[in-house]
N, C-alpha and C positions, 0 to 999 in steps of 0.2 A: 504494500500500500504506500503511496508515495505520500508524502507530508499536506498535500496540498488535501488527498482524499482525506487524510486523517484530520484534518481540519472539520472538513463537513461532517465527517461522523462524528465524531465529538461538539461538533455545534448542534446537531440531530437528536444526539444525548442527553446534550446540556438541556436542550428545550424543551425534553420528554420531562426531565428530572425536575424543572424550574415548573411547568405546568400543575405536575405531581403533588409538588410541594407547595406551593399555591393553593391547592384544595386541602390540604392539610391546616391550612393556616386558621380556617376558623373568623372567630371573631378579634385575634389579635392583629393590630395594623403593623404596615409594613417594617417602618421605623423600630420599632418591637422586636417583630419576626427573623429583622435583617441578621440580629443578636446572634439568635437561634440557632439558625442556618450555617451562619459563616462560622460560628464554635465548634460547632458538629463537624463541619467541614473540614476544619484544622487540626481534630482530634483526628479522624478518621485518614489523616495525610501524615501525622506523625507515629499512628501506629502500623501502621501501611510500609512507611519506611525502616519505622523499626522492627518489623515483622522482617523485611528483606534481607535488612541486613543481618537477623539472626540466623533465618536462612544459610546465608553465604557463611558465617562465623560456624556453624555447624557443620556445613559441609570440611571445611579448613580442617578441622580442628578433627573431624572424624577421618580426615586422610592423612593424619598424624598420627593416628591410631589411639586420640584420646578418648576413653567413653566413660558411663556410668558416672556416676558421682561428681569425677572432675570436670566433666563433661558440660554436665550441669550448671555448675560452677561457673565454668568459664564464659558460658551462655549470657549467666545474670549479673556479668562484669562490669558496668557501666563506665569505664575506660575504653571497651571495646568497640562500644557505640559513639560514645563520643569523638573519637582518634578519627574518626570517617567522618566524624560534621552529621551524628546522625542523634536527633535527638532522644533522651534517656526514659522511655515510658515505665514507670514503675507498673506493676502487674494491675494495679485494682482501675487502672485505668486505659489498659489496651481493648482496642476495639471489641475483640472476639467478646472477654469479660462484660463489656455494657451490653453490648446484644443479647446476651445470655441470660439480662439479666431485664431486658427490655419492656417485658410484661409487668414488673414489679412495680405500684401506684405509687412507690417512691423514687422512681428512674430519674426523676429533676434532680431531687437531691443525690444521689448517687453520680450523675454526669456532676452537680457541682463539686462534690469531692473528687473528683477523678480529676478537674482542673486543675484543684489546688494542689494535688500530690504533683501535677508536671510540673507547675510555677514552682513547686517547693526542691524536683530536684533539677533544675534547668535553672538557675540564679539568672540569665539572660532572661526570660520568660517572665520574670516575677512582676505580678500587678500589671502585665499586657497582656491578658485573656478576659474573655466575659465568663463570670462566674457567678452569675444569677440567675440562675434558669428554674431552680424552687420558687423563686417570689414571682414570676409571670404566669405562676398559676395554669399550666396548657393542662390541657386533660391529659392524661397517660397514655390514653388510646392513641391520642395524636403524636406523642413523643414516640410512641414505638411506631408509627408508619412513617413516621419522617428517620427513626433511626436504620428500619428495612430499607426505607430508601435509598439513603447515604451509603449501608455499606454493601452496593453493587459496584459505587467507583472505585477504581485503582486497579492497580495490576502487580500484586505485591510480589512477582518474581522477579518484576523490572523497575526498580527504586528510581530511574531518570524514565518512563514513561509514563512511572503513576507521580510522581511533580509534575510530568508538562501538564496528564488529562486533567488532575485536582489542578493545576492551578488556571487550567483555560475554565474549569467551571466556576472557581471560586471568581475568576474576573467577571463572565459571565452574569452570576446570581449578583456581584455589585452594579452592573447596568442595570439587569432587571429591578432590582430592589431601588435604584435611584428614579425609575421610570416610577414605580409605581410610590413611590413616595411623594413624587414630584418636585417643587419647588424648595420643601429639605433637601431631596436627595443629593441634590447637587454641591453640599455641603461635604458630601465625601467624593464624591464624583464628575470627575471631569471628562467629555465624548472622547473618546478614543481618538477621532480623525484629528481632534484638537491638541491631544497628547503628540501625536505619529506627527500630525504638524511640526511642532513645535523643535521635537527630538532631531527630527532628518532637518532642519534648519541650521542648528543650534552644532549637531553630528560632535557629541561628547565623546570623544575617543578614550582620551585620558585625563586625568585630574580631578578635583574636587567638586563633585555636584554637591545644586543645595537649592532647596524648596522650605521658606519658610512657612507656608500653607499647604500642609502636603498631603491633608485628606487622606487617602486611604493609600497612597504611594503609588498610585498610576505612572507619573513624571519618572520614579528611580527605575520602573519596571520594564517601560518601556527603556529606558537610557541601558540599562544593561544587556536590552536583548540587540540596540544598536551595536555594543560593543561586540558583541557574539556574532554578530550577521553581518559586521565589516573583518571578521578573521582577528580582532582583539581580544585581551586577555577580562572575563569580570573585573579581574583583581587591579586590573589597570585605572580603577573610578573610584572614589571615597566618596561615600555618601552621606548626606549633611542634610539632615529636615527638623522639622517643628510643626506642632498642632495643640492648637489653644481644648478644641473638643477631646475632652477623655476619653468617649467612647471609640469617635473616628483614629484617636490615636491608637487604641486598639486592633481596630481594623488594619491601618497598615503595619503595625508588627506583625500579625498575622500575614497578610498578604504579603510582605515580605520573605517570611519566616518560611512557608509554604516554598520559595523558590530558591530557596538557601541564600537570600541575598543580606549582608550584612551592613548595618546603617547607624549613623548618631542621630536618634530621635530626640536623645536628651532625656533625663530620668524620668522625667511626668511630662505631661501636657502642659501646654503654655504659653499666653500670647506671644507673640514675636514684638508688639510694640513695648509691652511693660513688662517683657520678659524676655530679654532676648538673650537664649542659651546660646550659645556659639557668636560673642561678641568680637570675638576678634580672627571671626572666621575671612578669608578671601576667599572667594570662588572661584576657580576658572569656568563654570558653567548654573547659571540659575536657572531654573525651569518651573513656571509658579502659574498657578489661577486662582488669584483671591478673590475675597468676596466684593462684588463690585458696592459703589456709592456709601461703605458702612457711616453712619453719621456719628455713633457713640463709641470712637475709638481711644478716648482717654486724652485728647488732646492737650488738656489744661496738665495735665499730670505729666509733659512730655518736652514743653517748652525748653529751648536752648539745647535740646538733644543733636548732639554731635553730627545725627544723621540730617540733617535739614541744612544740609552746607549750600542748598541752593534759594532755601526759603521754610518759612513755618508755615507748614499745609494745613490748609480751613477746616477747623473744627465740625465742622458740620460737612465733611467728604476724607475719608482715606486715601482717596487714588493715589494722591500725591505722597502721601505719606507711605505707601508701600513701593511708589517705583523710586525714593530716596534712600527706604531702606535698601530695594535691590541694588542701588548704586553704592552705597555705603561698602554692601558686603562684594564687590567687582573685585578680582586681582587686577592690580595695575600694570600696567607694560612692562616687562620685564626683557625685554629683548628676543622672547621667542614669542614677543603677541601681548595679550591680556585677558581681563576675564571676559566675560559675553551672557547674555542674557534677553531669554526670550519670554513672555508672561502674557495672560491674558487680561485685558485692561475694558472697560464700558465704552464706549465711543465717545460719550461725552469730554473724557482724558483729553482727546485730540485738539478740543476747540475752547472749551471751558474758560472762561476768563474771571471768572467768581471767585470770591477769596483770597487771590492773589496768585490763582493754579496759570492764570497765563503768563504772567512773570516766570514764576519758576519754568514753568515750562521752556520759556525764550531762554533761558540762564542754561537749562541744559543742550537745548539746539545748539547755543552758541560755543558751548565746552566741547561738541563737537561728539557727541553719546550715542545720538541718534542712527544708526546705522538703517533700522529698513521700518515699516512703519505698513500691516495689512490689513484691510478693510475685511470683516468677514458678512460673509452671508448673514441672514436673518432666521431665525428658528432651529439655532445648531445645540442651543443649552436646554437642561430640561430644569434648569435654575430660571429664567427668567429670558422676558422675551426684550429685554434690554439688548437695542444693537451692541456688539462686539467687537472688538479690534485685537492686533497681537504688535507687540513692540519688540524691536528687537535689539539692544545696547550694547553698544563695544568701548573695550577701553583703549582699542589699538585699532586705525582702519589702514594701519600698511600694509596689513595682508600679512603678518608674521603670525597671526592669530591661525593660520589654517594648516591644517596636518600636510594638505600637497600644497600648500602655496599661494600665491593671490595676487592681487594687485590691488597699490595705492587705491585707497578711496576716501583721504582724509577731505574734510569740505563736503559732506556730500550727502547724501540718503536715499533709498530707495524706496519708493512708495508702489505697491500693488492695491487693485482695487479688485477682491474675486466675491464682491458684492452677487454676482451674479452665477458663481458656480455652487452645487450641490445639487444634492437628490434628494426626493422629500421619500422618507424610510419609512413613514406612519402618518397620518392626517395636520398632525404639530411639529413632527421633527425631521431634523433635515439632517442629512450628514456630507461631509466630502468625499468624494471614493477614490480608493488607494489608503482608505484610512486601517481595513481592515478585509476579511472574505465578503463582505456585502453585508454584516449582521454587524450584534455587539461582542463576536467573541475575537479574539487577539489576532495580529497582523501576523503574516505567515512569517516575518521574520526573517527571509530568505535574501535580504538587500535590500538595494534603492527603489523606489516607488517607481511604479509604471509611468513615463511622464507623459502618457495620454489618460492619468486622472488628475482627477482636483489636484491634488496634495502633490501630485508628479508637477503639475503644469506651478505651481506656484515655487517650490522646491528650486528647481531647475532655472527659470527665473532668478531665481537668488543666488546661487553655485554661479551661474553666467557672469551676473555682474559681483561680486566679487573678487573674481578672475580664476576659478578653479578650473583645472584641467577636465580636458572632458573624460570620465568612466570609460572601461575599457567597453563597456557592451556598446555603448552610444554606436546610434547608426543615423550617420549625418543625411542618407539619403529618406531614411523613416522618417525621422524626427526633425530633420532641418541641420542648421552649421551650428556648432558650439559655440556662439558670440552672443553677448548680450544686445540686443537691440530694444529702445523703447518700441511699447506697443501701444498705440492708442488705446483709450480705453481699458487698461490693464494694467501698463507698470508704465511708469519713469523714475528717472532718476533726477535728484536737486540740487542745487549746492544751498549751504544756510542763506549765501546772500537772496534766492530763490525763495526763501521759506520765508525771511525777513519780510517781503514783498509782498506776502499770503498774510502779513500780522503773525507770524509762527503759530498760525494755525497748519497742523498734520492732518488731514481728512484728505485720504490718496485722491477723492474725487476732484479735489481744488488741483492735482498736479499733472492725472494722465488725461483728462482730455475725454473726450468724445471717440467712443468704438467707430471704428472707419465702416459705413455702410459698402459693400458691395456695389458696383454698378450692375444694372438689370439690362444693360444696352438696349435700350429703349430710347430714340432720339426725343430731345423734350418737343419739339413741334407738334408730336405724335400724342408726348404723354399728359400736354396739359391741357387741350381739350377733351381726354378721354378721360382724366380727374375734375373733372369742370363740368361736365356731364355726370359725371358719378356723384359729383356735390350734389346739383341739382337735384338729383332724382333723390336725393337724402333729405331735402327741403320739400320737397312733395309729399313724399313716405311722411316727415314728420309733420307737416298741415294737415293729410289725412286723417293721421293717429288724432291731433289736438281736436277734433273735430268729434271724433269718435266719445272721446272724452266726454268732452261740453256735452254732449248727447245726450250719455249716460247721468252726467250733475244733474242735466235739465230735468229725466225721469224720476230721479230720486226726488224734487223739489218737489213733484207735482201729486 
């Protein structure tokens, strides 16, 4: 089965398994449920692993000719487990034992001891699990169909195939749970094609990421399966995040923890404005989606903070106050480049002159930060139908910032306006494609975007003017010549005197222009009395209607 088929059947799964579980749910809401689900989930993936690898320790250890007793022994070693990066399940809380024991009208409470024995012997784990599952009160009946559920996934002879399937479901069951939560959910969830944006822009090869809103760790997840699917090493990335929500903090140790990827969250939860764990971090790579417009961000409590080197952002809007902080935490130029950063921003960021956001804003154009600047479609969040934009900031635009190389782009900015790309996936929501197989489950992972989709044609755009080399697959006769060209309607590039001229307003629509209509060759002699005629008969058509109208008032009058 090639990867590509393994996708769909495991999306086919997921959707079986997410439906299932759905009907299980009862009269608890989603928000609730998501608890539930994603704990069961994590158990069920760390005893899956550790089943595998006692597997293989048994095997070893019986072609050494060890048995009986010591045998035993060596089985319940939890060095043995550990030495592999494989987490240590004490017995009363491996999988097989909860099923077994699954009809039992105390199975909450017995799953919430079974948490606490892993938190107790995993000191990395501790106080990052949900362990309330007695006090949500589910019926039992429903605990034991949701636990028959869960444990059909995995494939505990293959420890790298039962991580990829659990964790394409665990990402899964977080879209669905964000979809059906709605305008919460997007409190831990950010759309994939926004993520896959972002990552293939940004192309975090090596060095320190860092998301100080990181929800449920979408940004770290995808950033490391970049590094795997350009031939790099995981171990090549340091991962660096913060989340103010306890619960969502949970979530992404989990969701991390699930793909063995290892992260500084920071001991608890906790704002990033009035609490910022990792103060004297640099990043070479940010990748964030905060919460857009928050108005009760602590402002008075923050005054003269170090990070407002361009201005103190309006009490009544965060935007400003989070894209200082991302500037704040930038690595500065160092001779091989600087740090880089791409985030999801409101559209109003761009234009904004309230509070003093367009000052600052001119303060940063003018430092020269601004590197690309994209307009998104409309109906991409299942957060809010507040138009969207993405920002993209450098600290170095010589091009020394790029793993192959680049060209000068100091003075300058690139604006894309893909207002007008996407697919609408459901009656509300729209996605970009290239973001994923066509659903919410994970990008295949396999390289660069196809750049005849959204997320390809905007991508590639960007690599162009940069100055990157063209990929070895590029086929200049498919695709066109590897040069950046503006395109009406779509991208230009500025310099700040250019932005100055706009009032340093950023809205890409103020910089590329008007989409070039096609000519229909149709000579105008020809085409304007046959539009002139087609008016007319528009003005006849509507006399008759108004007519028809007055008719109908006059009958009801009478």
């Amino acid at each position: 089965m090639t990867d590509t088929q393994a996708n769909h059947t495991d999306l086919a799964y997921a959707d079986k398994l997410w439906l299932t579980a759905d009907k299980l749910r009862g009269q608890i809401d989603a928000a609730e449920y998501k608890h539930v689900v994603l704990g069961l989930l994590f158990l069920k993936y760390i005893s899956d692993s550790f089943a595998a690898r006692r597997d293989e320790l048994k095997a070893e250890l019986e072609a050494d000719g060890i048995t009986g007793a010591q045998l035993e022994g060596l089985l319940e070693s939890r060095d043995e487990y550990t030495a592999e990066r494989v987490f240590w399940v004490p017995p009363e809380a491996r999988w097989q034992n909860l099923q077994n024991q699954a009809a039992r009208p105390d199975i909450a409470t017995l799953i919430d001891d079974a948490i606490l024995a892993v938190e107790r012997d995993n000191p990395n784990l501790k106080g990052k699990l949900p362990r309330d599952y007695a006090r949500r009160g589910i019926a039992p009946e429903k605990m034991k169909g949701l636990i028959d559920l869960i444990a059909d996934i995995g494939f505990k002879g293959d420890r790298a195939k039962a991580r990829d399937t659990l964790g394409r479901v665990y990402e899964y069951f977080l879209g669905k749970f964000a979809q059906a939560e709605g305008k919460l959910g997007g409190e831990f969830f950010t759309p994939r094609c926004i993520v896959r944006l972002l990552v293939e822009m940004l192309e975090p090869y090596d060095g320190r990421v860092y998301d100080p809103c990181c929800g449920s760790a979408g940004m770290f997840v995808q950033s490391e399966r970049f590094v795997a699917a350009h031939g790099g090493q995981t171990t090549d990335i340091s991962i660096f995040g913060q989340e103010s929500n306890p619960t969502t903090w949970r979530l992404a140790h989990m969701n991390l923890a699930i793909r063995g990827i290892e992260a500084n969250l920071g001991p608890q939860p906790a704002d990033s404005f009035l609490r910022n764990l990792h103060p004297d971090l640099k990043a070479d790579y940010i990748l964030a989606n905060p919460p857009f417009n928050i108005s009760d961000w602590s402002a008075k409590l923050l005054e003269g903070d170090v990070r407002w080197r361009f201005g103190m952002p309006p009490a009544g809007n965060a935007n400003y106050a989070w894209i200082q902080h991302f500037i704040h935490h930038l690595a500065p130029p160092n001779g091989h480049g600087g740090g880089v950063a791409g985030f999801v921003m409101a559209n109003g960021s761009l234009s904004s002159g309230s509070g003093g956001e367009g000052e600052i804003r001119q303060k940063i154009v003018e430092a020269d930060l601004v590197d690309c600047i994209v307009a998104l479609p409309a109906q991409l969040f299942l957060t809010t139908g507040i138009p969207a934009c993405l920002w993209f900031l450098t600290r170095d635009k010589t091009g020394r910032n790029l793993k192959h190389g680049g060209r000068d782009r100091k003075g300058a900015t690139l604006f894309i306006d893909a207002r007008k790309l996407g697919t609408m996936q459901t009656r509300t929501l729209r996605v970009l494609t290239g973001g994923d197989d066509g659903e919410t489950l994970l990008a295949d992972g396999l390289g660069d975007p196809n750049p005849d989709t959204d997320i390809g044609r905007i991508v590639y755009a960007y690599r162009q003017w940069r100055g990157e080399p063209a990929p070895e697959w590029w086929n200049a006769t498919e695709h066109g010549a590897w040069t950046y060209t503006d395109v009406p309607g779509f991208c230009k590039a500025t310099t700040i005197e250019g932005i100055g001229k706009q009032g340093f307003v950023l809205t890409p629509g103020r910089y590329v222009g008007a989409e070039e209509q096609e000519d229909d060759g149709e000579p105008f002699e020809e085409k304007y009395p046959r539009l002139l005629a087609e008016l007319e008969e528009c003005f006849k058509e509507g006399e008759r209607l108004m007519g028809v109208v007055r008719e109908q008032l006059r009958s009801i009058a009478r």
